[in-house]
C-alpha positions as CSV (number, residue, x, y, z in Angstrom):
1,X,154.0,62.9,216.2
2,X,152.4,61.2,219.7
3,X,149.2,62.4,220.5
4,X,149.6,65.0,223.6
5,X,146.9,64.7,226.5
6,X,146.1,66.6,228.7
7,X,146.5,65.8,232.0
8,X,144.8,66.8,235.1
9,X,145.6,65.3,238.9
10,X,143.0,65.1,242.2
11,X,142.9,63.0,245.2
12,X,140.0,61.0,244.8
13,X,138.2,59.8,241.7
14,X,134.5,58.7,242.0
15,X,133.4,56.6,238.3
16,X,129.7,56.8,238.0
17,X,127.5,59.7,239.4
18,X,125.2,57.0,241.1
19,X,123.7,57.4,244.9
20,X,127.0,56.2,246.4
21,X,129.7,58.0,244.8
22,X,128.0,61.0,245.2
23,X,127.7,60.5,248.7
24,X,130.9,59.2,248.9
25,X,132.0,62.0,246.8
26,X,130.6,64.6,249.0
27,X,132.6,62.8,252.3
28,X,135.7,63.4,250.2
29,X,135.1,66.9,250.2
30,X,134.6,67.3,253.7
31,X,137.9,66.2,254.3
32,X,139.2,68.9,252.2
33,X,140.0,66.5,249.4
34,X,140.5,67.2,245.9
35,X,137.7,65.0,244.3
36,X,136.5,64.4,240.6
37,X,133.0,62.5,239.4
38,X,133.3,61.2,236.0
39,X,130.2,59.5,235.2
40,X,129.9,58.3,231.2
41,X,126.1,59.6,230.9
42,X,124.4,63.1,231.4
43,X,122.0,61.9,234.4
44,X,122.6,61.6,238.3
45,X,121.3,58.5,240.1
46,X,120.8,56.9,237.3
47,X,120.8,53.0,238.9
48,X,117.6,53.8,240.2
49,X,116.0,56.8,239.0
50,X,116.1,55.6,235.2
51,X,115.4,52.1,236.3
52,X,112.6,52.9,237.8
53,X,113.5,50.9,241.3
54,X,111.8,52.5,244.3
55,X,113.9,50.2,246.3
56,X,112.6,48.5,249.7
57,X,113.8,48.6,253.1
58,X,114.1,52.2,253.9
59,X,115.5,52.6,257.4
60,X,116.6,55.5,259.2
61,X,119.9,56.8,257.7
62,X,123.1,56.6,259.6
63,X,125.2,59.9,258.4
64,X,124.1,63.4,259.2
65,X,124.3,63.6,254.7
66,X,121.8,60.9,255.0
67,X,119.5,62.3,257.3
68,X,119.2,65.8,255.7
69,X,118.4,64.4,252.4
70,X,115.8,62.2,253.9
71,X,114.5,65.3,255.7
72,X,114.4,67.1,252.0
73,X,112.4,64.6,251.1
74,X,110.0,64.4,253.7
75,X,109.4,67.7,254.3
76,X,108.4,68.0,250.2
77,X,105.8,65.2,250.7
78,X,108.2,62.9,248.1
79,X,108.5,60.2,250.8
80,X,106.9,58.8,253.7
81,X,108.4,57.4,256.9
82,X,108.6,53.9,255.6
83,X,109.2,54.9,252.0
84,X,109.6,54.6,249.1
85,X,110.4,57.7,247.4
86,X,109.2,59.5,244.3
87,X,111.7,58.4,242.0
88,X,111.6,61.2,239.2
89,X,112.2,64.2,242.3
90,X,115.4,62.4,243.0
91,X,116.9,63.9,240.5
92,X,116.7,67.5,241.3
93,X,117.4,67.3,244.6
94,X,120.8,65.4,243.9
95,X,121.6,67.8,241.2
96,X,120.9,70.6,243.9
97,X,123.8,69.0,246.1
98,X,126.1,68.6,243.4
99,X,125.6,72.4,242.6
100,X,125.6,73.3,246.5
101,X,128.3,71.8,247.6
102,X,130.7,72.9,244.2
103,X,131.5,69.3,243.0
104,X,133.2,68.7,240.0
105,X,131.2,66.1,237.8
106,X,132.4,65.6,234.4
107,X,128.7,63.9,232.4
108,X,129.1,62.5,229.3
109,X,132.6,61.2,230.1
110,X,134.3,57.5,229.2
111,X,137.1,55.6,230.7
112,X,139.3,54.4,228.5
113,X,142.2,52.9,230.3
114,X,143.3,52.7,233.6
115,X,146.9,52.1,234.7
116,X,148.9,51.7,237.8
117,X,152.1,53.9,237.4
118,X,153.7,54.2,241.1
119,X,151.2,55.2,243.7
120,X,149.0,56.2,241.3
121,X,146.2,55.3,239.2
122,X,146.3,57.0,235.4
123,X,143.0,57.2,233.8
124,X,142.5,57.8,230.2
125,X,139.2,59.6,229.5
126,X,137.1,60.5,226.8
127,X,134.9,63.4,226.5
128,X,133.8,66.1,223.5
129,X,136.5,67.8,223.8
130,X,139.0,64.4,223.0
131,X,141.5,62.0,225.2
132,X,143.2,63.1,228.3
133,X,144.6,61.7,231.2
134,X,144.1,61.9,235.1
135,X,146.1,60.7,238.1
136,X,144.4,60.4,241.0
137,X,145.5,58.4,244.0
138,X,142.4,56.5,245.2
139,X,139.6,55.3,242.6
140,X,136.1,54.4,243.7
141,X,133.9,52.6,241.2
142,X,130.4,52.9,241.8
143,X,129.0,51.7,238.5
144,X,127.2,48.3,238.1
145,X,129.5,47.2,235.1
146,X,132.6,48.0,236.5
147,X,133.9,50.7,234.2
148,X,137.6,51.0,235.7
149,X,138.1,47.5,233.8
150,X,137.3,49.0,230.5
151,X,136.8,45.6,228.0
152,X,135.6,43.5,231.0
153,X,132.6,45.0,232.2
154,X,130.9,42.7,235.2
155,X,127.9,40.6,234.4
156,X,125.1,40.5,236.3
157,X,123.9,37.0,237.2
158,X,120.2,38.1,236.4
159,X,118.5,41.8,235.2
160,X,115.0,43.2,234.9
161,X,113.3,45.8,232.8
162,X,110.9,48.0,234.2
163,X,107.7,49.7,233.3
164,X,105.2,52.0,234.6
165,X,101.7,51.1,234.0
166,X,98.2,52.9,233.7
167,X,95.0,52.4,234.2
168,X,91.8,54.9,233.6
169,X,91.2,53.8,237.3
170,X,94.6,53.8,238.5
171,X,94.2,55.7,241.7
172,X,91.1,53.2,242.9
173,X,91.9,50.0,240.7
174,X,93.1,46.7,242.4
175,X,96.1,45.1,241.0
176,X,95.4,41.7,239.3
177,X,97.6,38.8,240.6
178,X,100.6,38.9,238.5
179,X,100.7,36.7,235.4
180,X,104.1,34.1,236.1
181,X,107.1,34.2,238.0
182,X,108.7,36.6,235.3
183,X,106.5,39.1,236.8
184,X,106.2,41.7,239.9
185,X,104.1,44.8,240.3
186,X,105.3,47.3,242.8
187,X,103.5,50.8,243.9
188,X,105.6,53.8,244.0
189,X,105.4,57.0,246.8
190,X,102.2,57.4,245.3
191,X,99.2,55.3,244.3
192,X,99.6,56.1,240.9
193,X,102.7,55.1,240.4
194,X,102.4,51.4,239.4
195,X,105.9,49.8,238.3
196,X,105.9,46.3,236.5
197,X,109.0,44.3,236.7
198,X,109.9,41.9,234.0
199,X,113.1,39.5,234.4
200,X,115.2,39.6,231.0
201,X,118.3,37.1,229.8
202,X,121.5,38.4,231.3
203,X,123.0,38.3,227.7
204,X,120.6,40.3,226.1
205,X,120.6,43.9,224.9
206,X,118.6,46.6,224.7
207,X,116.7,46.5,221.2
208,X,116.0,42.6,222.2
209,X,115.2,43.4,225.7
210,X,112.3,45.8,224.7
211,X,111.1,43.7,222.0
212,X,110.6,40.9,224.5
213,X,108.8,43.0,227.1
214,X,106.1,44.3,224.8
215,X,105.8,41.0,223.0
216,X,105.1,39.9,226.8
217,X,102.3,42.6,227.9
218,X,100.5,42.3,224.1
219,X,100.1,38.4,225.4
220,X,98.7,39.3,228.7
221,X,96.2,37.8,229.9
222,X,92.5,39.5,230.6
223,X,92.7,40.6,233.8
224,X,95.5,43.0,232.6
225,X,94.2,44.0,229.8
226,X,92.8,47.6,231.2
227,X,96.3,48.3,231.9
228,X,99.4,49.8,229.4
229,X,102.4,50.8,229.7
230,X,103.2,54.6,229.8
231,X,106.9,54.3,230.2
232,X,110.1,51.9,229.8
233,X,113.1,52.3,232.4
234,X,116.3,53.7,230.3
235,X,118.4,51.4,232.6
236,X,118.3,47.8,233.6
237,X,118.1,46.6,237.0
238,X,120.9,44.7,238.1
239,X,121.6,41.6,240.6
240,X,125.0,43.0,241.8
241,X,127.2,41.7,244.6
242,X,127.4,44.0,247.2
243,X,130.5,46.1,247.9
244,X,133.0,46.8,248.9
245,X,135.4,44.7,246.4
246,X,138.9,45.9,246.4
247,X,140.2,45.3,242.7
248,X,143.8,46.6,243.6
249,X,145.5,49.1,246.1
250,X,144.0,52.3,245.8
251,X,140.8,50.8,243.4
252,X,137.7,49.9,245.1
253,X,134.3,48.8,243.5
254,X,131.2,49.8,245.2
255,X,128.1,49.3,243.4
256,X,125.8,51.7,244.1
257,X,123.2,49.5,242.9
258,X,123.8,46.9,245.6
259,X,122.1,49.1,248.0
260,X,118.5,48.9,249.1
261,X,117.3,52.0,248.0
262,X,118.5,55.6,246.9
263,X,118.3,57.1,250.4
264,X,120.4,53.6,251.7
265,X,123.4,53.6,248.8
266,X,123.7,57.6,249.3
267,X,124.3,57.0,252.9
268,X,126.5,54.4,252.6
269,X,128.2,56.1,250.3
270,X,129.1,58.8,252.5
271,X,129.5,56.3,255.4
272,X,132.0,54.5,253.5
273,X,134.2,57.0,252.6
274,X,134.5,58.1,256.3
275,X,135.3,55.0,258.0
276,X,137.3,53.4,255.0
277,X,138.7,55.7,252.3
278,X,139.0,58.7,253.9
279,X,140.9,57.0,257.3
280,X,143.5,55.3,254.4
281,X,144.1,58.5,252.9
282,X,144.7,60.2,256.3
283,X,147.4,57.8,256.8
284,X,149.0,58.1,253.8
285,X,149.6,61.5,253.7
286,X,150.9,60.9,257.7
């Protein structure tokens, strides 16, 4: 007997719970669309909160989502006017908009196959509870891999793996010039948030990854010897091409991670959805 799924329809699917589909997700909603999140992990943001990437160029967001999140952050003393932000608040605060605004998000959620059946996409998912399937008419992939093409992930052209760093003296000590070209230091929102940055082999994994950056700071030279590492980013930092890339009718990749900063790939995002998505959708159902 054939395995029976169960099957579930919405408008819009957002893959990956990152800066951008969340604010692209939240557009959707606006427009009175029926929108679903599935994103394969049980964090929000996860491009740069758990790697650790403050980002750079923070100018003044162009969407009214944009500006009140900037505002939220502000007005908790979690960002400056140029930036950057305190990565580990993110978190709560996009959780907050999830919860706020009644988004569905399904965490801890895989895609397993994605197929064009008339004028619309089915997506086989796994979660806890097993396989089932979802239709949905417009896909936006916001992940860095590329999930929506399950067995051919993307490959970055080059990654990092990030640390943060301490030092007795952090709040008053000078950083030492860095040690090679493998290397950056970057501050976060506050002075004692020092982030290293450590280039890795785009073929590597994880287990190798981390092997290579301690092996790397326990042959440091003696200028950075007062300083340790407190904490290894749970994600890597990707070099991306920036979006959008349409893959087929109806499927678009995005990668959230393309974008500046948090503030920057939430707003565009949203921004996205408006002038693009949400204007294609409009006209279908015309």
């Amino acid at each position: 007997m054939p395995l029976q799924l169960n099957r579930t329809e919405c408008s819009i699917l957002i893959v990956g719970a990152t800066f951008a589909g969340l604010g692209a997700a939240l557009a959707a909603l606006e427009e009175n669309r029926d929108v679903v999140v599935v994103e394969r992990t049980a964090l929000v943001g996860r491009e740069f909160i758990e790697a650790f990437r403050p980002g750079s160029e923070w100018t003044p967001p162009v969407t009214k989502l944009g500006q009140l999140f900037r505002e939220a952050l502000m007005q908790r003393g979690l960002m400056e006017e140029a930036g950057p932000a305190h990565l580990p608040a993110l978190h709560p605060l996009l959780c907050s908009l999830v919860k706020e605004n009644g988004l569905k998000v399904r965490f801890l959620t895989e895609i397993v196959d994605v197929t064009r059946r008339g004028d619309q996409y089915e997506v086989t998912l796994h979660d806890a509870s097993g396989c089932g399937t979802l239709a949905a008419d417009t896909i936006v992939d916001t992940t860095s891999q590329r999930l929506t093409s399950p067995g051919q992930p993307a490959v970055p052209g080059r990654k990092w793996i990030r640390a943060y760093l301490y030092n007795t003296d952090i709040r008053d000590a000078v950083l030492p010039e860095q040690i090679d070209e493998m290397m950056t230091v970057c501050r976060g929102r506050y002075r004692s948030e020092v982030i290293l940055r450590v280039e890795a082999a785009p073929e590597d994994g994880w287990t190798e990854v981390r092997r290579r950056l301690f092996a790397y700071w326990q042959a440091r030279p003696e200028r950075w010897k007062p300083w340790t590492i407190a904490a290894v980013a749970g994600e890597f930092e990707s070099d991306v091409p920036p979006g959008p890339h349409v893959q087929n009718d109806g499927l678009i990749w995005l990668p959230s991670e393309a974008y500046a900063n948090p503030l920057n790939a939430l707003d565009q995002g949203y921004d996205y959805y408006k002038k693009a998505v949400g204007q294609r959708d409009a006209a279908t159902i015309e």
